[in-house]
C-alpha positions as CSV (number, residue, x, y, z in Angstrom):
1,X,57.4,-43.9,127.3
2,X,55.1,-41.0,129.1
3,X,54.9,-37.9,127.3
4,X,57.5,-34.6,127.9
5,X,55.0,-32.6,128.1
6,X,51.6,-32.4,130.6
7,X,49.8,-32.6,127.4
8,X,47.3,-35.8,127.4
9,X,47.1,-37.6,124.3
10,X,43.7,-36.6,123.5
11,X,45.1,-32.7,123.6
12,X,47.5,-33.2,121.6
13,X,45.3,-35.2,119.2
14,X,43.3,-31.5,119.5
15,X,46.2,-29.8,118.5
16,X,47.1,-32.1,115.4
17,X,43.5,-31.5,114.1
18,X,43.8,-28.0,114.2
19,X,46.7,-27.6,112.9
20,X,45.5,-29.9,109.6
21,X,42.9,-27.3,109.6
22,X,44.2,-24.3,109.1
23,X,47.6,-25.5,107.0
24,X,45.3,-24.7,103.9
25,X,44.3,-21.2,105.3
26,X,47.2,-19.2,103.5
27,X,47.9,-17.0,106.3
28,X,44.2,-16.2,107.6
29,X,44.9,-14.7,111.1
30,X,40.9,-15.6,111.8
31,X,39.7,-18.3,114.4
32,X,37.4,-18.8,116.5
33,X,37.5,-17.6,120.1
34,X,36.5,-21.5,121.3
35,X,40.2,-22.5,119.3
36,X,41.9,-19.8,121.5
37,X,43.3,-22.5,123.8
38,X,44.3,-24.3,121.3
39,X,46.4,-21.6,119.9
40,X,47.6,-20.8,123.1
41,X,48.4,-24.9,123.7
42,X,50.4,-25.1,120.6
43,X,52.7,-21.7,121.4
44,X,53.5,-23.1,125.3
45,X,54.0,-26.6,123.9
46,X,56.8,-25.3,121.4
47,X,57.9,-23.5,124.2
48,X,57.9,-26.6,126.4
49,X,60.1,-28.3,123.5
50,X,62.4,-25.6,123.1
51,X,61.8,-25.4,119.5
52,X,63.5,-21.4,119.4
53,X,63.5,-20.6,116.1
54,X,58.7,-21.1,116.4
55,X,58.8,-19.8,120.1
56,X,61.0,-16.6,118.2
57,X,58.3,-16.0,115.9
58,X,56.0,-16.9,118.2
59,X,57.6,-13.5,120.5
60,X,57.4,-11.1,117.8
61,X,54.5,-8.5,118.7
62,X,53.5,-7.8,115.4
63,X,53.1,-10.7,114.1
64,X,49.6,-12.8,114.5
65,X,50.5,-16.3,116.0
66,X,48.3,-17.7,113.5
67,X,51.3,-16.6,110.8
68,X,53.7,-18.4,112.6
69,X,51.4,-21.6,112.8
70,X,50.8,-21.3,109.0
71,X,54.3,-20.0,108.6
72,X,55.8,-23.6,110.9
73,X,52.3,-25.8,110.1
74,X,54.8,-29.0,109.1
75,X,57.7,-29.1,111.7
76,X,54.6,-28.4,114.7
77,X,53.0,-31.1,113.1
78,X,55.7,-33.2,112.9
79,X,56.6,-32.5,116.7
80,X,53.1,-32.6,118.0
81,X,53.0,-36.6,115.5
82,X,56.6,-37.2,117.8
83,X,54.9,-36.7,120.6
84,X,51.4,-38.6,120.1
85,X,53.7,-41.8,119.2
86,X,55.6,-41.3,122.3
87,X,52.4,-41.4,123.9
């Protein structure tokens, strides 16, 4: 089965690793300008996989998107886990 996404395995590898990174961050908006696309992978996947209630958070101005990672660090794990067995 091919992936839903145009992610490659190794990307979303990327984004699993990151994501174990910062789950024990406790809401530390900081990283580091080279993990930008990785931030910016992990919003458009959700958005790819319609998960509404991340991509919501994920909207509101305010708010960091490193806070919504922290805030949905197991179910985007879970997903991007989904998605790398698909693969």
């Amino acid at each position: 089965m091919s992936l839903p996404t145009h992610f490659s395995q190794n990307q979303l590898v990327e984004m699993r690793n990151f994501m174990e990174s910062v789950s024990d961050t406790n809401e530390d908006t900081r990283f580091k300008t080279s993990q930008e696309a990785i931030v910016n992978a992990i919003i458009e996947l959700m958005n790819k996989e319609n998960k509404t209630s991340i991509v919501e958070d994920f909207a509101v101005p305010y708010i960091h998107p490193m806070i919504t990672i922290q805030k949905w660090n197991v179910e985007i794990k879970q997903i991007i886990d989904d998605l790398i067995l698909q693969g």
